[in-house]
N, C-alpha and C positions, 0 to 999 in steps of 0.2 A: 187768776189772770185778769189784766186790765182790760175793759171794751173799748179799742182803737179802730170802730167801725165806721168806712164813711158814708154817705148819703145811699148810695149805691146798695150799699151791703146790706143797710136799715130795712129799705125796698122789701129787697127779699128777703128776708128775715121776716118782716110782716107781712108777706104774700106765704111766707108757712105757716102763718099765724102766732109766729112770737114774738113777744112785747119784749122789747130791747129799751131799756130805762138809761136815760144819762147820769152822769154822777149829781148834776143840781136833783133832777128828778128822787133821785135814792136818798140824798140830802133830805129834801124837804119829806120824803116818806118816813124817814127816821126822825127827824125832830117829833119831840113828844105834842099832842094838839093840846092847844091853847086850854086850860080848866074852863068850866062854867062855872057861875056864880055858886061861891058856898060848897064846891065840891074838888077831889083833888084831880091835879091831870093827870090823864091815861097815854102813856106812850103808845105810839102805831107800832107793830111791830116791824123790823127790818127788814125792805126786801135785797133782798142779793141780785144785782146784774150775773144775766146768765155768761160764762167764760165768752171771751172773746176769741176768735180762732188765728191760732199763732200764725206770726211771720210765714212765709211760706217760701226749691230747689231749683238749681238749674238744670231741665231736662237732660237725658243722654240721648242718642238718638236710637231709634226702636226700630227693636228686630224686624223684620217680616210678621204679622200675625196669619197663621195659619186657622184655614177652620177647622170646627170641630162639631162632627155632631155624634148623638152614643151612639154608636150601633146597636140594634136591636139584638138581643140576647138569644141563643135558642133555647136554651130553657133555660125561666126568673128561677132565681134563686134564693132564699129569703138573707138579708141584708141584717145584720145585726142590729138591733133595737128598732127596725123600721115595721116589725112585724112578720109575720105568717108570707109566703106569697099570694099575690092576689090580692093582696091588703092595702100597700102602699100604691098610690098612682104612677103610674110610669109617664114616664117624664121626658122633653127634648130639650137639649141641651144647644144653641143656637151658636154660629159661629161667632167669634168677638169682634168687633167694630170698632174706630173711634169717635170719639164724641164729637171731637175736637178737632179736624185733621190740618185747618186753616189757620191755629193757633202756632204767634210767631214766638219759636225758643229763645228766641233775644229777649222777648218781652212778659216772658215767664216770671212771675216772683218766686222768690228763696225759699227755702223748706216746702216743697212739695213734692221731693223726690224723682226719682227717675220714670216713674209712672203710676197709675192707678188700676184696678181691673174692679168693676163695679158687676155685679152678681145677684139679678132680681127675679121676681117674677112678677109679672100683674103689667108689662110693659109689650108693647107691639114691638116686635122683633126687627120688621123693617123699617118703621118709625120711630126708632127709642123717644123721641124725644118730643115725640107728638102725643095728641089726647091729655084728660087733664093728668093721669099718673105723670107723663113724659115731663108734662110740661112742671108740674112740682120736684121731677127728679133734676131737669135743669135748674130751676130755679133755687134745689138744696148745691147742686156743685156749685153752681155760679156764685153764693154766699164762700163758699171756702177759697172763690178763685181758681179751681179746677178746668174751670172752659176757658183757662189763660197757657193750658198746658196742652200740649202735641199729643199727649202718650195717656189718653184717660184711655180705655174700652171698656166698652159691657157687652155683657155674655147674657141672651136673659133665657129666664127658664118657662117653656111651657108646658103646662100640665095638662094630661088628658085622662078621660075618665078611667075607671080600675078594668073595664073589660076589653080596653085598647092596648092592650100591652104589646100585638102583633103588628100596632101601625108604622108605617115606613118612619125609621127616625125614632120611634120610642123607642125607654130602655128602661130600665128600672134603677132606682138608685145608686145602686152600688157602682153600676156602668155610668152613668152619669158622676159619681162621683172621682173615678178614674180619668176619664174625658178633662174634667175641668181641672186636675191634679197634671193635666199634660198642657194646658190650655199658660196655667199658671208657670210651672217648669220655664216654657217656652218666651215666655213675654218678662218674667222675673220682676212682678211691678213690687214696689215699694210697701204699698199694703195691696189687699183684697176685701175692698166691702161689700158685704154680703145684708143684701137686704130681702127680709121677712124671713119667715118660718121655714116656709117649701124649701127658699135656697140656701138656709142654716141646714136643713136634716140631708141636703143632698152633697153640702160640700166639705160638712163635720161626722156626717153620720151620728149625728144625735138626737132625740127626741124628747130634748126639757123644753119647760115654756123660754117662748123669746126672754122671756125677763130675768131667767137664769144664763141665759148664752149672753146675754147683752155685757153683766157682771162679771164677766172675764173673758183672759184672752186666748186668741188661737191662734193656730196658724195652718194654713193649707200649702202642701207641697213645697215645707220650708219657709213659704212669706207670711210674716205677721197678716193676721186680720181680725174686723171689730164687725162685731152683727148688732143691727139695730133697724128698725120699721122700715117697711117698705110703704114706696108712695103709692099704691090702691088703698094700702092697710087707712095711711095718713089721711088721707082723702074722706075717709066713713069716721074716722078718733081721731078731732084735733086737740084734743088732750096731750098725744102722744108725741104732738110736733117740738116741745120744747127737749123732751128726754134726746129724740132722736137727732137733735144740732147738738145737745153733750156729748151726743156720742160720737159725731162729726169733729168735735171739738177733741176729742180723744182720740181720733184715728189724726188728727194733724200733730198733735202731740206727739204720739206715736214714731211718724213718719218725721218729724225736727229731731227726736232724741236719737234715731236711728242715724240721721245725717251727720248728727254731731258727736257720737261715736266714732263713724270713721275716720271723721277729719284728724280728731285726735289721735286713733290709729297710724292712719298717712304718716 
């Protein structure tokens, strides 16, 4: 994909810390450097611009969001691949909010679907978008265009220690994965991304490393979703910041080829 990013988009792209190269830029890095005397020239090697993130739907207008929090279990019960009980942390599952709620649907760009439902942990529940997680999680939607649409939410996850499993609001995975399985039903966004580890193992029930769940796809409660870093993770490995806009970059792919199925359907 070609990079059609404007000034704006650069911003933040470089406040996640990835270097976004122009085509003169990748030009001039591919031309081979000039020989020194008496010796042969050595080509730089190619770099690649990282994909640019596609065109972007016209909202529809969105349901009522309901909240949701797990109910605490009366008696955990052990959850398939999450371990023994008493192993896994029990977890609350927070209600879902919008990011966006001042965002005008006239002025929404194409290919971004009917909605979004975003699924972290490492985020202030009543802040999402405060502290520096918050403010790098804005700053990752604002790059795709997402805080131009009505219909983003995040649901986020918090984790409490393994002997809390009785506190008001915790549950254990499995109940927490249920929870967000009605959360999803309910709202029907377009995709579900699911950011870091805690909220891959509570909304897939699996327990590979992120770098396995990242390399394919899922889908929770019937809607496509793409797991990739979450912004506490990004915050401590910005190494990881370029992987996690490809993978941003593949959740908007994702969510054009799905639009453009139907149409052709219609």
């Amino acid at each position: 994909m070609s990079l059609n990013l404007d000034a704006r988009q650069r911003a933040m792209l470089q406040e996640m810390g990835v270097t976004v190269w122009t085509r003169a830029e990748t030009a001039a890095l591919q031309a081979p450097a000039a020989p020194p005397p008496a010796a042969a020239a050595v080509p730089l090697p190619a770099t690649a611009p990282l994909p640019a993130a596609p065109a972007m739907a016209q909202p529809i207008s969105a349901p009522a969001a309901r909240a949701h929090t797990a109910p605490a279990p009366a008696a955990p019960a052990a959850h398939a691949g999450l371990g023994a009980p008493g192993a896994a942390p029990a977890l609350r599952l927070h209600a879902p909010q919008l990011l966006y709620p001042t965002a005008d649907p006239a002025q929404t760009p194409p290919g971004l679907g009917a909605g979004w439902l975003i699924v972290t942990e490492g985020i202030a529940a009543a802040d999402p978008l405060g502290g520096d997680a918050g403010k790098l999680l804005d700053n990752m939607l604002r790059a795709m265009q997402l805080h131009r649409h009505p219909r983003v939410f995040v649901t986020a996850l918090e984790r409490t220690a393994p002997g809390a499993r009785t506190a008001e609001g915790a549950a254990a995975p499995a109940d927490v994965a249920a929870a967000l399985a009605e959360v999803v039903t309910t709202l029907q966004p377009a995709l579900v991304l699911v950011l870091g580890h805690v909220a891959a193992r509570a909304a897939l029930g699996r327990t590979e490393p992120l770098g396995r769940l990242r390399a394919v796809p899922h889908t929770v409660a019937g809607r496509p979703a793409v797991v990739t870093y979450d912004p506490a993770f990004l915050l401590r490995s910005q190494d990881a910041k370029a992987a996690t806009w490809a993978d941003l970059c593949r959740a908007l792919a994702l969510v054009r080829k799905a639009e453009g199925g139907a149409s052709h359907a219609g």
